[in-house]
C-alpha positions as CSV (number, residue, x, y, z in Angstrom):
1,X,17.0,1.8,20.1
2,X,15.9,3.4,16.9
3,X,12.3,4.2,16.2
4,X,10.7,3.7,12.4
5,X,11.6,6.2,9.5
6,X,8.9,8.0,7.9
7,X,8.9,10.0,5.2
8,X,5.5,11.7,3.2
9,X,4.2,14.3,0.9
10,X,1.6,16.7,2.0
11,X,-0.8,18.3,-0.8
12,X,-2.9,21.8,0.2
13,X,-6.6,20.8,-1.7
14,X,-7.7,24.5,-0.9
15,X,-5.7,26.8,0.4
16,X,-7.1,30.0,0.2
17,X,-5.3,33.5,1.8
18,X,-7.8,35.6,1.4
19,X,-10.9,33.4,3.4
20,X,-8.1,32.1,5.8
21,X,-8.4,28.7,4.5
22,X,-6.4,25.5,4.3
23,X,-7.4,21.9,3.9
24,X,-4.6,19.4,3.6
25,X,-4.3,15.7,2.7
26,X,-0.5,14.0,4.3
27,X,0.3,10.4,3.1
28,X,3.4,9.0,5.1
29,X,4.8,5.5,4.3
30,X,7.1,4.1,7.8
31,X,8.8,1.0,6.3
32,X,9.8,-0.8,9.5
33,X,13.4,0.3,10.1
34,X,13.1,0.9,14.0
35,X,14.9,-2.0,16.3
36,X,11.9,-4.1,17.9
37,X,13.5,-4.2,21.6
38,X,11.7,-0.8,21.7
39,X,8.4,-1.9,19.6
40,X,9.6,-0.8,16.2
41,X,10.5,-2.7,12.8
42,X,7.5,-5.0,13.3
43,X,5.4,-6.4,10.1
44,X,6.1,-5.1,6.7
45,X,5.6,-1.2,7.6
46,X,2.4,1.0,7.2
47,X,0.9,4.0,5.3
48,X,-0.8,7.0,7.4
49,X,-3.8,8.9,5.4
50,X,-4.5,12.1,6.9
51,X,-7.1,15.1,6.2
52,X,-6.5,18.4,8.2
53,X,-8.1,21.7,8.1
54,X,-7.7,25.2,9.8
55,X,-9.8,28.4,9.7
56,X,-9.3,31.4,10.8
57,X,-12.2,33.9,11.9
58,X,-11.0,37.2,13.2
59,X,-8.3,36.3,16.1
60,X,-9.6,33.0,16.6
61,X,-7.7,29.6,14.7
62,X,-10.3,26.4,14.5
63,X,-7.9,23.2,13.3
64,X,-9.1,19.7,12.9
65,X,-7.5,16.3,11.4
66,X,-8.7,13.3,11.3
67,X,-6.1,10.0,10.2
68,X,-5.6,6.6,10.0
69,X,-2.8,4.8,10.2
70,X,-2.8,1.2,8.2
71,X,-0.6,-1.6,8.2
72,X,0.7,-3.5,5.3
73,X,0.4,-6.8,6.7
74,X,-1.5,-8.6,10.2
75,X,1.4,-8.3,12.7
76,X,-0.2,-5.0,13.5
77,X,-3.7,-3.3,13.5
78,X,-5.2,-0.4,11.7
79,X,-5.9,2.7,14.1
80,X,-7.3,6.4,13.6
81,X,-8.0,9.1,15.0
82,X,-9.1,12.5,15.2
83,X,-8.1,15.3,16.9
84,X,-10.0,19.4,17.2
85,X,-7.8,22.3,18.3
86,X,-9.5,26.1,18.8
87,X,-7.1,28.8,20.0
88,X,-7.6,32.9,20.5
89,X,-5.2,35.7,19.8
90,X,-4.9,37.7,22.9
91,X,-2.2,39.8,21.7
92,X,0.7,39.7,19.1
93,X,3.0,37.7,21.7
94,X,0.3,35.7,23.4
95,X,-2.6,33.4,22.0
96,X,-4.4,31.2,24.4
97,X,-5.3,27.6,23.2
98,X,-8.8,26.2,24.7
């Protein structure tokens, strides 16, 4: 079966090259398109707020995010989440991800 289609816009608040930067804001509307033998098309479809950030500090890349996802009527329930990522540069070909 088909899952939900979902289409956004994503706007950068700060982005900022030169003090590596970015802070980002995603909206996403998913009317419910998706076939519900595989739990999809249920209710009247949802909207997903999200903020997300990354930094970088000499070869190391801190991101975050934090969302919610919420639904335009009761058939389903409003979730979030967040979510932390740090990763290293070990090299130009390899970065590690802790």
């Amino acid at each position: 079966g088909l899952a939900n289609l979902g289409a956004g816009l994503k706007y950068a608040f700060i982005l900022d090259p030169i003090a590596p930067t970015a802070l980002s804001g995603p909206v996403t509307l998913e009317p419910p398109t998706g076939k519900s033998d595989v739990l999809q098309g249920e209710g009247n479809g949802l909207v997903s707020l999200v903020l997300s950030g990354v930094k970088l500090v000499d070869d190391w890349q801190f991101a975050a995010a934090a969302g919610a996802q919420i639904p335009f009527s009761n058939e389903q329930s409003t979730n979030g989440w967040v979510s932390a990522h740090a990763s290293y540069e070990v090299c130009s070909w390899f970065i590690t991800t802790l």
